[in-house]
VOGU-3710 file (C-alpha; in Angstrom, 3 decimals, decimal comma):
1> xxxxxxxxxx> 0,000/0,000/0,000  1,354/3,630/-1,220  -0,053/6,878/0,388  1,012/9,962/-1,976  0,330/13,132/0,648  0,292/15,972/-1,761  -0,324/13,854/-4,638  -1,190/17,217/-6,922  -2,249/15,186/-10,704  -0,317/11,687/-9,134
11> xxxxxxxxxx> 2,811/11,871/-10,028  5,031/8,920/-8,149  1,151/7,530/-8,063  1,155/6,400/-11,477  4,745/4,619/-11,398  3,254/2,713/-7,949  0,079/1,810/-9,529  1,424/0,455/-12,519  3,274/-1,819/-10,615  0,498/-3,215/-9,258
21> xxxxxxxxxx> 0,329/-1,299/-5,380  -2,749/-0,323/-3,890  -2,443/3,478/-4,041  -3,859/6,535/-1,946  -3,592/10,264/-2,807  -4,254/12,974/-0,267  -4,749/16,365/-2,172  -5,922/19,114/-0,150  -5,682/21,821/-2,600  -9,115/21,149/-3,995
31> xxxxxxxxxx> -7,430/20,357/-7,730  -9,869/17,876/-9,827  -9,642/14,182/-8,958  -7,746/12,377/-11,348  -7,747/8,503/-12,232  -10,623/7,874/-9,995  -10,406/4,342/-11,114  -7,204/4,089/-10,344  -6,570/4,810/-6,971  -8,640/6,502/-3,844
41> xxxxxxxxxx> -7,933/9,720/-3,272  -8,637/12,330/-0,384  -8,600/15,995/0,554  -7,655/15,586/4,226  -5,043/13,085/5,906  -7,429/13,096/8,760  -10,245/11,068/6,642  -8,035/8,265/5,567  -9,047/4,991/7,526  -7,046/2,819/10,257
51> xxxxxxxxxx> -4,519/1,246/7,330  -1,486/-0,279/7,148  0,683/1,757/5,185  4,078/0,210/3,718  5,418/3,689/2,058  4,468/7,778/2,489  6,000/9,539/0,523  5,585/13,316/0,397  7,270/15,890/-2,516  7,185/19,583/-0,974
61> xxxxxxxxxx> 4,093/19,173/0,515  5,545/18,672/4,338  6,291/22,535/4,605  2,363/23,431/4,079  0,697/21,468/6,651  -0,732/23,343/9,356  0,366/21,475/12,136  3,236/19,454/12,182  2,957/17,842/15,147  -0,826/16,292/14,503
71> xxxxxxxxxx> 0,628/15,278/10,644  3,535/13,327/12,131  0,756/11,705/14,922  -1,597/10,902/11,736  1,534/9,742/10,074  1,970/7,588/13,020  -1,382/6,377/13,096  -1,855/5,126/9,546  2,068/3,691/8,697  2,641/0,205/8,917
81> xxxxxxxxxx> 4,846/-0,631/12,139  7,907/-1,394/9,166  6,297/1,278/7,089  8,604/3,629/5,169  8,486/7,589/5,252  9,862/9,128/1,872  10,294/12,753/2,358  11,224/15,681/-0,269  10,848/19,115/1,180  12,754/22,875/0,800
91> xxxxxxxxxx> 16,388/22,492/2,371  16,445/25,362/5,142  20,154/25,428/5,047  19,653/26,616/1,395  20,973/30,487/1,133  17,541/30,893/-1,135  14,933/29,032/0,851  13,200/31,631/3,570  15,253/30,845/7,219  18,580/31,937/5,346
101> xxxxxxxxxx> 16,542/35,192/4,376  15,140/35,376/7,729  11,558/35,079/6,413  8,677/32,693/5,929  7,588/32,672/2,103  4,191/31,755/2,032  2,977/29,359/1,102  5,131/27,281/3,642  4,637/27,245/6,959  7,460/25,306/8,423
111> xxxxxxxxxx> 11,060/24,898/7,240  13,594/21,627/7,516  16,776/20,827/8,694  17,984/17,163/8,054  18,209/17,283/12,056  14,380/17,063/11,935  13,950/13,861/10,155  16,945/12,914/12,492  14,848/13,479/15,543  11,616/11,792/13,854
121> xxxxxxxxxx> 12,553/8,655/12,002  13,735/5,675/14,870  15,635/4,337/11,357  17,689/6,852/9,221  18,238/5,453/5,446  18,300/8,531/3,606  19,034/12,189/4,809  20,994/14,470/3,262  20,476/18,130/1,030  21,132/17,688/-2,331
131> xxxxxxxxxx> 21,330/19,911/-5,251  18,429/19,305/-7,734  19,671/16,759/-10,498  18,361/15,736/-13,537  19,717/14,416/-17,313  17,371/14,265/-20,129  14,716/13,864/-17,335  16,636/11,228/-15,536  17,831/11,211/-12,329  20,917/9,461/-12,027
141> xxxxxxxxxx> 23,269/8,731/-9,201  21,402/11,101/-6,283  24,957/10,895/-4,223  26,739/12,941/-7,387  24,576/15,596/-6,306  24,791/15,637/-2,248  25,321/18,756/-0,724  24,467/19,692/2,743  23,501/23,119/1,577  21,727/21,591/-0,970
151> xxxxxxxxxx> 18,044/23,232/-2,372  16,196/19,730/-1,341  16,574/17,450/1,979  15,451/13,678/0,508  14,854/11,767/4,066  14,007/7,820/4,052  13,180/6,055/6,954  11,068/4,671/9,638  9,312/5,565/12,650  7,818/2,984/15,711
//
């Protein structure tokens, strides 16, 4: 089972459901549902049911909730106990991105360090800034393009 939290048109959704997961998008934005056959799809994290999540994964979608702490407590409540988080989201240590300007730019509403998916995920895979990479719309060997100061933090792992 694949929960897409931000999901926009689908994106990583279609890859997932071609190979054969069950799939779940949560769009909030209030953009047209797409591929209704395809997957179930919601507007709020807080009306998707008791399940047993294997992966969440999230592309810059993290720095608009609300409320952090009640996402990460849904998160919580609806990941598998061996579940996998899959996080992209604005690198704060990035001179562009608003804390190194000393401002929030809306539309976000919180900003990341790789300390915070430190302090969140009980198993670390993945957490690092890297510089946005791609070749002929390939992305290709993510560790070529680590950089702490990098303009995205990609964080794998999982909670208990």
């Amino acid at each position: 089972n694949f929960m897409n939290f931000g999901a926009g048109h689908g994106g990583l959704s279609h890859l997932c459901w071609l190979d054969g997961l069950d799939v779940v998008n949560v769009e909030p934005s209030g953009m047209p549902q797409f591929y209704e056959t395809r997957w179930k799809s919601y507007t709020s994290i807080f009306d998707v049911p008791d399940c047993d999540f294997d992966l969440i994964y999230g592309s810059h979608s993290l720095e608009h909730v609300p409320d952090i702490t009640t996402i990460q407590n849904e998160i919580k409540r609806i990941l598998r106990p061996s579940g996998f988080l899959f996080w992209e989201v604005p690198n704060s240590a990035h001179p562009e991105n608003g804390p190194k300007k000393g401002k929030v730019i809306i539309p976000h509403t919180y900003y990341f360090y790789t300390s915070f998916f430190d302090n969140w995920f009980d198993r670390v895979i993945l957490n690092g800034g890297f510089d946005q990479c791609s070749r002929n719309g390939v992305i290709e060997m993510w560790q070529n393009y680590s950089n702490k100061e990098g303009e995205v933090i990609r964080a794998l792992g999982q909670i208990k």
